[in-house]
MARSE-466917 format. One record per residue (C-alpha): residue in one letter; x, y, z. Coordinates in steps of 0.25 Angstrom, whole numbers, m for minus. Example, Ala and Ser with C-alpha at 12.3 -4.5 7.8 and 13.67 -1.06 7.14 Angstrom:
BEGIN
 residuo     x     y     z
       A    49   m18    31
       S    55    m4    29
This chain:
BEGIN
 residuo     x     y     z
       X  m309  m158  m227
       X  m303  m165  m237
       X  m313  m177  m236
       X  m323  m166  m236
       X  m320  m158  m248
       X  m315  m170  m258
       X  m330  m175  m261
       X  m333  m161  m266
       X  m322  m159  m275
       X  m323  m176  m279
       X  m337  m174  m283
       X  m335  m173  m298
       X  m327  m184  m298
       X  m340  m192  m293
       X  m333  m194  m278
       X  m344  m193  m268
       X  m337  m195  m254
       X  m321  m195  m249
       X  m316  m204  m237
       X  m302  m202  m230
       X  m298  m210  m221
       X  m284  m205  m214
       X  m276  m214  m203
       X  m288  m221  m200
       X  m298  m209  m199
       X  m308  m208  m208
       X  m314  m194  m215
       X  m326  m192  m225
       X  m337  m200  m230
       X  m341  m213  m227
       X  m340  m225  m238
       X  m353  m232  m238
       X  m348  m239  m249
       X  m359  m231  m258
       X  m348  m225  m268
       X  m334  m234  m271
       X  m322  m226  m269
       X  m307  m220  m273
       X  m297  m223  m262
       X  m282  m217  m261
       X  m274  m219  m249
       X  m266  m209  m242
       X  m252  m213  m241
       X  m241  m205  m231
       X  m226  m212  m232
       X  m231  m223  m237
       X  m242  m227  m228
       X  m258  m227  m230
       X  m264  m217  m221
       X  m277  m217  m226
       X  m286  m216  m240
       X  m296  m207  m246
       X  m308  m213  m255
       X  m318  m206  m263
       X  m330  m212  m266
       X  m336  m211  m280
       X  m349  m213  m289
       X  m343  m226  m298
       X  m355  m223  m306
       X  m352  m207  m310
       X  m337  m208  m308
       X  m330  m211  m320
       X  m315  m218  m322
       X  m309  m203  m324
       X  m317  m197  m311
       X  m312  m208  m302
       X  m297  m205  m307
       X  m297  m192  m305
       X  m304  m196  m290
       X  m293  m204  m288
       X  m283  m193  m291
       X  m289  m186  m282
       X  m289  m194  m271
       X  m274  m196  m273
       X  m269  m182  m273
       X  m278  m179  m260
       X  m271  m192  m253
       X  m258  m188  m256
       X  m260  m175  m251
       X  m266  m180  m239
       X  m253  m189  m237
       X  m246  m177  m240
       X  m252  m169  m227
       X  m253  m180  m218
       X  m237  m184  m223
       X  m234  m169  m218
       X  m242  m167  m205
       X  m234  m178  m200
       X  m222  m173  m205
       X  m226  m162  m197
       X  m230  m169  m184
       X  m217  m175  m184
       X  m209  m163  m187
       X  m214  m157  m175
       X  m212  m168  m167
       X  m197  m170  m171
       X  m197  m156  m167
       X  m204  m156  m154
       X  m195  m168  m150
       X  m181  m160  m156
       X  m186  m148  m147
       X  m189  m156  m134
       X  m176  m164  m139
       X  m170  m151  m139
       X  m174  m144  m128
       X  m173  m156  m118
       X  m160  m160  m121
       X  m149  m163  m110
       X  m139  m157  m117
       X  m138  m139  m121
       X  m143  m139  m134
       X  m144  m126  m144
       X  m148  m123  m159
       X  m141  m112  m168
       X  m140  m105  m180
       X  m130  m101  m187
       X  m124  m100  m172
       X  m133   m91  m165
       X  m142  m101  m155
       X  m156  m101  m158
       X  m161  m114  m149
       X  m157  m120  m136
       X  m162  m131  m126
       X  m165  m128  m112
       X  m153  m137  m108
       X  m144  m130  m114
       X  m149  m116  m105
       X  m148  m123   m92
       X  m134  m126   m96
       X  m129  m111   m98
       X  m138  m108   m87
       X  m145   m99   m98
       X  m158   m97  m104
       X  m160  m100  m117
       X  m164   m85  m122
       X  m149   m84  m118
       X  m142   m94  m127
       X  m151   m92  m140
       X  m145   m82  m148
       X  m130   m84  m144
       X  m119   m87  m152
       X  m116  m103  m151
       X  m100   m99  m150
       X  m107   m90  m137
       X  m111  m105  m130
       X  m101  m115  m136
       X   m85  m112  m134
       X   m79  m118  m147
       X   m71  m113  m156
       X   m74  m124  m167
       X   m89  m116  m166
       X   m86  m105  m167
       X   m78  m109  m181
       X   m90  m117  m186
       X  m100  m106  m183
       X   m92   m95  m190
       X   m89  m103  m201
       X   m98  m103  m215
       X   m97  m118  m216
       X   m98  m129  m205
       X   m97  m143  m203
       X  m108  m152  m196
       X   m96  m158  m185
       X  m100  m156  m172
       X   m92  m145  m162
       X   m89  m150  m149
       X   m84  m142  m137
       X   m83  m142  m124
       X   m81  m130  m116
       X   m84  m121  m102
       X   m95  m110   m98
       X   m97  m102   m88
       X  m109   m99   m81
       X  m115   m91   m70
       X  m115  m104   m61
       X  m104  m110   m65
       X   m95  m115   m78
       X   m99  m128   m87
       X   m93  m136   m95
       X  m100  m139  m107
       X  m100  m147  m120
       X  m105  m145  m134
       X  m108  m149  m147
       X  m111  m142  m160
       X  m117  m146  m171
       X  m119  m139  m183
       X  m131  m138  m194
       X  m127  m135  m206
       X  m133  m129  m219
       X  m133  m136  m233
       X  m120  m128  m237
       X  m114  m132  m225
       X  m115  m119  m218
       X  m118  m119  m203
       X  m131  m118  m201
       X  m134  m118  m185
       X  m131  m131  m175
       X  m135  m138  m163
       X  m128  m136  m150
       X  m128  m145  m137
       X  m121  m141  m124
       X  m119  m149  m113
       X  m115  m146   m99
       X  m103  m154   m95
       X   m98  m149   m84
       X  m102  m159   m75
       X   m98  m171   m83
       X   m83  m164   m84
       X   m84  m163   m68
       X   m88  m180   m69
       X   m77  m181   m78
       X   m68  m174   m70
       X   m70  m178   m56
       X   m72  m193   m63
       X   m57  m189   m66
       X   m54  m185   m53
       X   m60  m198   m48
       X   m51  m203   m58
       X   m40  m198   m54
       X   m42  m199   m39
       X   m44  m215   m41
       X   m30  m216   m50
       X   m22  m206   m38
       X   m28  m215   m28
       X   m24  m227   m36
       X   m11  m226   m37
       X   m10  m219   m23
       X   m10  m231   m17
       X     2  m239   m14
       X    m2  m251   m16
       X    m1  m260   m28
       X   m14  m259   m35
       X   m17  m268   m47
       X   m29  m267   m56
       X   m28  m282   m64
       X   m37  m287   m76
       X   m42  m302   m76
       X   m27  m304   m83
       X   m21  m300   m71
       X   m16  m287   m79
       X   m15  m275   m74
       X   m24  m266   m78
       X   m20  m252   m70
       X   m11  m252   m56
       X    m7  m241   m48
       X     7  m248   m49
       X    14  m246   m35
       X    24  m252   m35
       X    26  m252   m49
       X    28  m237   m54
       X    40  m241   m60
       X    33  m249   m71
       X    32  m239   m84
       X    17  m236   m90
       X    20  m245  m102
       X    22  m257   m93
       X     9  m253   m84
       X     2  m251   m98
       X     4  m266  m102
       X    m4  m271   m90
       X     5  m280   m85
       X     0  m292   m77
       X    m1  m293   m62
       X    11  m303   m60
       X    20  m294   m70
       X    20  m282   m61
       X    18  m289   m47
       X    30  m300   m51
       X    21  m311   m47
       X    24  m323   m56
       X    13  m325   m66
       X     6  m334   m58
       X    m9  m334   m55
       X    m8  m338   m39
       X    m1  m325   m35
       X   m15  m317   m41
       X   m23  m327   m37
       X   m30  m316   m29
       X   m35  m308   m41
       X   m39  m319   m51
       X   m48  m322   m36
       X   m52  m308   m37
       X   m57  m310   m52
       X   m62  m323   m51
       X   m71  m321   m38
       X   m73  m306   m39
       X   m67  m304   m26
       X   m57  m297   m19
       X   m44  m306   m16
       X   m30  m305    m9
       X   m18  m311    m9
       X    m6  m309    m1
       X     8  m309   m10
       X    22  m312    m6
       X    33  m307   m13
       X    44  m315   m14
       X    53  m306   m22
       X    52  m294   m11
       X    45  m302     1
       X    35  m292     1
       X    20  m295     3
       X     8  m289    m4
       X    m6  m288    m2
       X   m14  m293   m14
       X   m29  m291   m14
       X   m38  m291   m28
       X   m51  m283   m31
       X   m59  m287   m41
       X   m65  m275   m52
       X   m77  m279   m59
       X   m86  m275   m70
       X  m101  m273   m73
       X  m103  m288   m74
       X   m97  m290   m60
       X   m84  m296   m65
       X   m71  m294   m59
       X   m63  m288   m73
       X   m52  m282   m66
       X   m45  m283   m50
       X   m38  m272   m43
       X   m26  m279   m34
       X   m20  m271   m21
       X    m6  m276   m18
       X     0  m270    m6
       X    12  m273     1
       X    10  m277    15
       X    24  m282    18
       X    27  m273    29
       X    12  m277    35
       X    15  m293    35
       X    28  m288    42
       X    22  m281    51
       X     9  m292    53
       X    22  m301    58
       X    29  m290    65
       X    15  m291    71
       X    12  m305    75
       X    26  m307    79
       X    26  m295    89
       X    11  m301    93
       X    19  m315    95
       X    29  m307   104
       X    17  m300   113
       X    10  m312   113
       X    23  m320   119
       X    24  m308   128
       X    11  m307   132
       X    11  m322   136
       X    24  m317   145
       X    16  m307   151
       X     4  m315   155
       X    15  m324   162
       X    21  m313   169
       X     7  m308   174
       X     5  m322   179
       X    18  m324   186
       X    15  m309   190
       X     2  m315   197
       X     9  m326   203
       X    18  m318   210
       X     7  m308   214
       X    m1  m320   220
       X    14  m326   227
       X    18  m314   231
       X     4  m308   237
       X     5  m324   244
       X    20  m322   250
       X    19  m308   255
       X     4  m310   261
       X     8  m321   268
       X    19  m313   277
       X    13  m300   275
       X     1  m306   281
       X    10  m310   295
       X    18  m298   293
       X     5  m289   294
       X    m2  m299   305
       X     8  m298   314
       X    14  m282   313
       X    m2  m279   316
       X    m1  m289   328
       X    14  m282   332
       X     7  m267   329
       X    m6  m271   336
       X     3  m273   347
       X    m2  m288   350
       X    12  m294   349
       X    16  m284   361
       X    17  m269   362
       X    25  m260   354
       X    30  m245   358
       X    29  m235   347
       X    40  m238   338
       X    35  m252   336
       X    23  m247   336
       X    26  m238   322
       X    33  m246   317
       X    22  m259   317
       X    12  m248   312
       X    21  m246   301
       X    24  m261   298
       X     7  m264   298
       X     4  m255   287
       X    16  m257   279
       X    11  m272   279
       X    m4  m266   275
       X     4  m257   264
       X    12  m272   259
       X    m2  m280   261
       X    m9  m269   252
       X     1  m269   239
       X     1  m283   239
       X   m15  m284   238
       X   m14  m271   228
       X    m4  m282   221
       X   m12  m293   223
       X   m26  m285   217
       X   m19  m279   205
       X   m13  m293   200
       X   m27  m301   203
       X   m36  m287   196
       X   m28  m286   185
       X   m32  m301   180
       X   m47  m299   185
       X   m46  m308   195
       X   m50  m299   207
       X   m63  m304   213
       X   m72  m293   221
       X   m85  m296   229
       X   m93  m287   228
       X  m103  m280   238
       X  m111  m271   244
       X  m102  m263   250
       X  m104  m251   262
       X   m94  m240   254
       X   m93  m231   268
       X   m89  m242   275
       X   m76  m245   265
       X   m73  m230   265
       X   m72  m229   279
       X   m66  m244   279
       X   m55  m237   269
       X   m54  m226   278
       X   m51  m234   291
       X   m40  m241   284
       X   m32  m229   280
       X   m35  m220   293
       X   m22  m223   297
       X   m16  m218   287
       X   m23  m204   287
       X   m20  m203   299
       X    m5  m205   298
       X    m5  m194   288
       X   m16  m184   294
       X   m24  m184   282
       X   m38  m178   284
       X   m51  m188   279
       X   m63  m183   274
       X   m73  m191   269
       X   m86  m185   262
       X   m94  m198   261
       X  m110  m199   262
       X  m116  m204   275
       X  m121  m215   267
       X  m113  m221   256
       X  m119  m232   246
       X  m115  m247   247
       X  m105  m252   235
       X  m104  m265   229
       X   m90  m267   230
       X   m78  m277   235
       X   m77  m275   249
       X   m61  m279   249
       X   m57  m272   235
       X   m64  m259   236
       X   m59  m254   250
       X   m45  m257   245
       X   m48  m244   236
       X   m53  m236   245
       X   m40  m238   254
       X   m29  m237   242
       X   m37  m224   239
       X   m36  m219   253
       X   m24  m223   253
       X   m19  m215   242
       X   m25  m203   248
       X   m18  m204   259
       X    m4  m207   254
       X    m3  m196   244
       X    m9  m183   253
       X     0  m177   262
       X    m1  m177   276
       X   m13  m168   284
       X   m20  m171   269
       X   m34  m174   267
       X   m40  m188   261
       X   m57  m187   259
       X   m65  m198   255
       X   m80  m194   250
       X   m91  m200   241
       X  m102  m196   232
       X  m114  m204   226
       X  m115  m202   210
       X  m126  m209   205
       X  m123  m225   207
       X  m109  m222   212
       X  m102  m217   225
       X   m91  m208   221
       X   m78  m210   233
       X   m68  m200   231
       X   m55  m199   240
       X   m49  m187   239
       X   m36  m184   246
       X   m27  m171   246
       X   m13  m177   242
       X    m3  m176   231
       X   m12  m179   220
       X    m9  m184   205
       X    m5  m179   191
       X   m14  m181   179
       X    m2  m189   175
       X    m4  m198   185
       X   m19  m199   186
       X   m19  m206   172
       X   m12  m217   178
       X   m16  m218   193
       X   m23  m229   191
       X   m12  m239   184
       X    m6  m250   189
       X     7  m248   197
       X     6  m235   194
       X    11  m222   205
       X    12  m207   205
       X    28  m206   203
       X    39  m213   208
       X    39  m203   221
       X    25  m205   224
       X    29  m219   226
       X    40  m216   235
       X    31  m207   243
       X    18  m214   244
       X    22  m227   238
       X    11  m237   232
       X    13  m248   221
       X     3  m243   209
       X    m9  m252   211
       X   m18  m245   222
       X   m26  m237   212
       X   m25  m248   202
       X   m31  m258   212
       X   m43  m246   216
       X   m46  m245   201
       X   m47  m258   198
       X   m56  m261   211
       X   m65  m250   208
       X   m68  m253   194
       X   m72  m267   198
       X   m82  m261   209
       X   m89  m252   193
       X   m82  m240   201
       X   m72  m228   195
       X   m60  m224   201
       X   m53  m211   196
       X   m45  m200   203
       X   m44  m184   200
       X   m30  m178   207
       X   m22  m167   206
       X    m7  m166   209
       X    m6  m160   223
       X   m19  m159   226
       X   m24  m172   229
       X   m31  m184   222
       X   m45  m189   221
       X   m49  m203   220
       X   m63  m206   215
       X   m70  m219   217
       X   m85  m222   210
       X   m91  m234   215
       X  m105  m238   213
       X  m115  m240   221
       X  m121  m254   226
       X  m135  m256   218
       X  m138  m271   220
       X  m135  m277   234
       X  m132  m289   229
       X  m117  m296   231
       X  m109  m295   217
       X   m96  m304   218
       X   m87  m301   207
């Protein structure tokens, strides 16, 4: 526009055209270079912006024209400056003010503007911390949000000073209470009269409750510390005690613990680097280290170990030593190996009892076979009558004699069997087996006995019983001691029965009999060696404690299970699970 209308108003002045160029754009006539021309630049702050030129008629225009052009000229830059000085002034304005709003309002910390103490602004963080919407908080009173006296002074007061009032104080809200923080700071007129202020509020309730359960932490670390009972030691690279929990040592006054005395001052160590030789290791490599101090003052024996602490860089700048007495432990450690000396002496003493044990077993078993062996040959020759006849009395009494030498020959080979199984030394050939034919073998040997007592025998036993792989000299031996028993404890015109199940890959034997039984008590330990009902069983039955002993033993080595339910007075079961024979070929063992 102004290119535009300057020509007009030029045109007694002999101007016939008006360029502008303006940050590098370019507005009115052309120059042809036709007419010379008049040029003044536009200056803003200091700094070219652009020109205006007017192009003349030399040949009309004279020396005052061309003056009063130039005036022209002049006045219209500086105006032009002058407008483009102020919309930039403008543009910034209103971009300081766009970023002081978002600055503002995007805050992390509750911000508010007032005037003359009533709240006419406030930032949406400040709303989410009183849980209130902003319609809410301007209008009020600043003493209405902030608790502080010191406020309520200066807003009351017709004169104020420009230092900041700081407070802390509690609120309480619908949800919960806060803990919150502020600053005030005030604007004030040219007299010194408040003016209004700017008011940041920040929530620190959660940094109070860090700083509180920091405490706690703190506090439970220094409890715990000092809890425990043995001598901790935090040492600087001087070997100075840095902190301690001083067991030991309460008698020392704060002062003294104050002064950081040096490690050998308070353990009464010489001063002499050996003795921490441990914890200059710890600094120097960083490690963990141990050491293990005699006292020679008391004879007691401590514990040393060192752990180093490091810092950011990775370098050990301080070490926590743990002293602890273990006096009574080293005395205990040689209480220990001394008794372990004892038992090993005593042990050695054993192992030459149970040999000389075995020795006499394996003499005794050779010096009593030997005559029993003619003792029993010739009483069945004399009972079998082959020496002559003999009338009734005779008769009895060599019956008697007979199975008294069986009853002898038996403890001896139940003697014989314990000594020899107890060391593993049993060897049993095992295989295939007929099990019918060594129940009815075992029942044979003790019919006699059945008989003598008119028991009742009932077997329950399938018509077909599978084959077994056992030991065909061993596992009759149970069978027989089992019998036996039955029959030994049930009272004349009692019953014995014998039966058996098939359960899976097993035959289940059970001999059940209907004598005096046994007591839980007893059950627990039937199965001991040399171990008998009661001293009155053993005068009424008698029996040497190894029968069941021996049938357990014989059992487990045939991958059986022997166990037995009774009740005192009733009677007694004995249960025998043996498995069947799979593979038909000879295992020897």
């Amino acid at each position: 526009m102004l290119v535009r209308s300057l020509p007009e108003t030029m045109l007694p002045l002999q101007v016939y055209g008006i360029i502008a160029k303006i940050d590098g754009k370019i507005y009115g006539a052309q120059d042809n270079g036709q007419y010379p021309s008049i040029s003044v630049d536009i200056v803003v702050h200091g700094r070219i912006r652009g020109y205006i030129s007017a192009l003349y008629n030399k040949d009309r225009q004279n020396s005052e024209q061309w003056a009063q052009a130039h005036e022209i000229l002049n006045v219209v830059c500086g105006l032009l400056g002058n407008m483009i000085e102020k919309r930039e002034l403008e543009k910034i304005s209103l971009e300081n003010a766009r970023r002081y709003s978002a600055l503002f309002h995007n805050c992390p910390v509750g911000l508010f503007i007032d005037k003359k103490g009533i709240i006419v602004n406030c930032n949406h963080k400040l709303t989410q911390i009183l849980n209130t919407p902003e319609s809410k908080i301007v209008g009020l009173q600043v003493t209405a949000l902030i608790d502080n006296e010191k406020l309520r002074k200066t807003l009351s007061s017709p004169k104020a000073s420009l230092t900041p009032l700081e407070a802390e104080f509690d609120m309480e809200l619908k949800k919960r209470p806060i803990k919150l923080h502020s600053i005030y700071l005030p604007e004030l007129t040219a007299e010194g009269e408040l003016k209004g202020g700017l008011g940041i509020i920040e929530d620190v309730t959660k940094i109070e409750e860090a700083e509180q359960a920091q405490q706690q932490q703190k506090k439970l670390l220094f409890n715990t510390f000092n809890a425990i009972n043995d001598l901790i030691l935090v040492l600087d690279r001087d070997l100075r005690i840095v902190t301690s929990n001083w067991k030991g040592y309460e008698y020392l006054s704060e002062e003294e613990k104050q002064k950081h005395p040096h490690r050998y001052e308070i353990l009464g160590h010489s001063n002499n680097s050996s003795e921490s030789c441990h914890v200059l290791e710890s600094f120097a490599s960083g490690l963990p280290k141990e050491a293990i101090w005699n006292n020679p003052a008391d004879g007691s024996i401590k514990e040393m170990k060192a752990y180093p602490i490091f810092d950011d860089e990775g370098k050990a700048i301080m070490v926590v030593e743990h002293l602890r007495d273990i006096t009574g432990i080293k005395r205990s450690e040689e209480n220990l190996r001394k008794a372990n000396e004892e038992l090993a002496k005593a042990y050695e003493e054993l192992k030459s009892l149970d040999k000389l044990k075995n020795e006499l077993l394996s003499n005794l078993q050779h010096e009593i076979n030997t005559p029993l062996t003619s003792i029993k040959g010739f009483s069945e020759l004399v009972y079998d009558e082959n020496l002559g006849p003999l009338n009734p009395d005779q008769k009895k009494a060599m019956h008697r004699v007979v199975e008294k030498t069986k009853q002898l020959q038996m403890v001896l080979d139940s003697l014989l069997f314990v000594s020899t199984a107890t060391h593993g030394a049993i060897k049993y050939n095992f295989d295939r087996l007929p099990l019918s034919n060594m129940i009815y073998v075992s029942l044979d040997i003790v019919n006699e006995k059945l008989k003598s007592k008119e028991l009742t025998l009932e077997t329950n036993l399938p018509s077909e019983l599978p084959e077994i792989v056992g030991d065909a000299e061993y596992l009759p031996r149970v069978f027989v001691h089992i019998l036996d028993n039955a029959i030994k404890f049930t009272n004349n015109g009692g019953t014995v029965t014998i039966s058996a199940l098939m359960e899976n890959d097993f035959v289940h034997l059970t001999i059940t009999d209907t004598g005096i039984g046994m007591s839980k008590e007893d059950l627990k330990k039937v199965f001991q060696m040399f171990v008998q009902l009661d001293g009155s069983s053993t005068r009424n039955y008698g029996g040497n404690g190894l029968g069941l002993f021996m049938c357990k033993i014989i059992i487990e080595e045939h991958k059986g299970k022997i166990w037995i339910d009774s009740e005192e007075g009733k009677g007694t079961t004995v249960n025998i699970l043996l498995p069947k024979c799979a593979n038909p070929s000879r295992i020897n063992k």
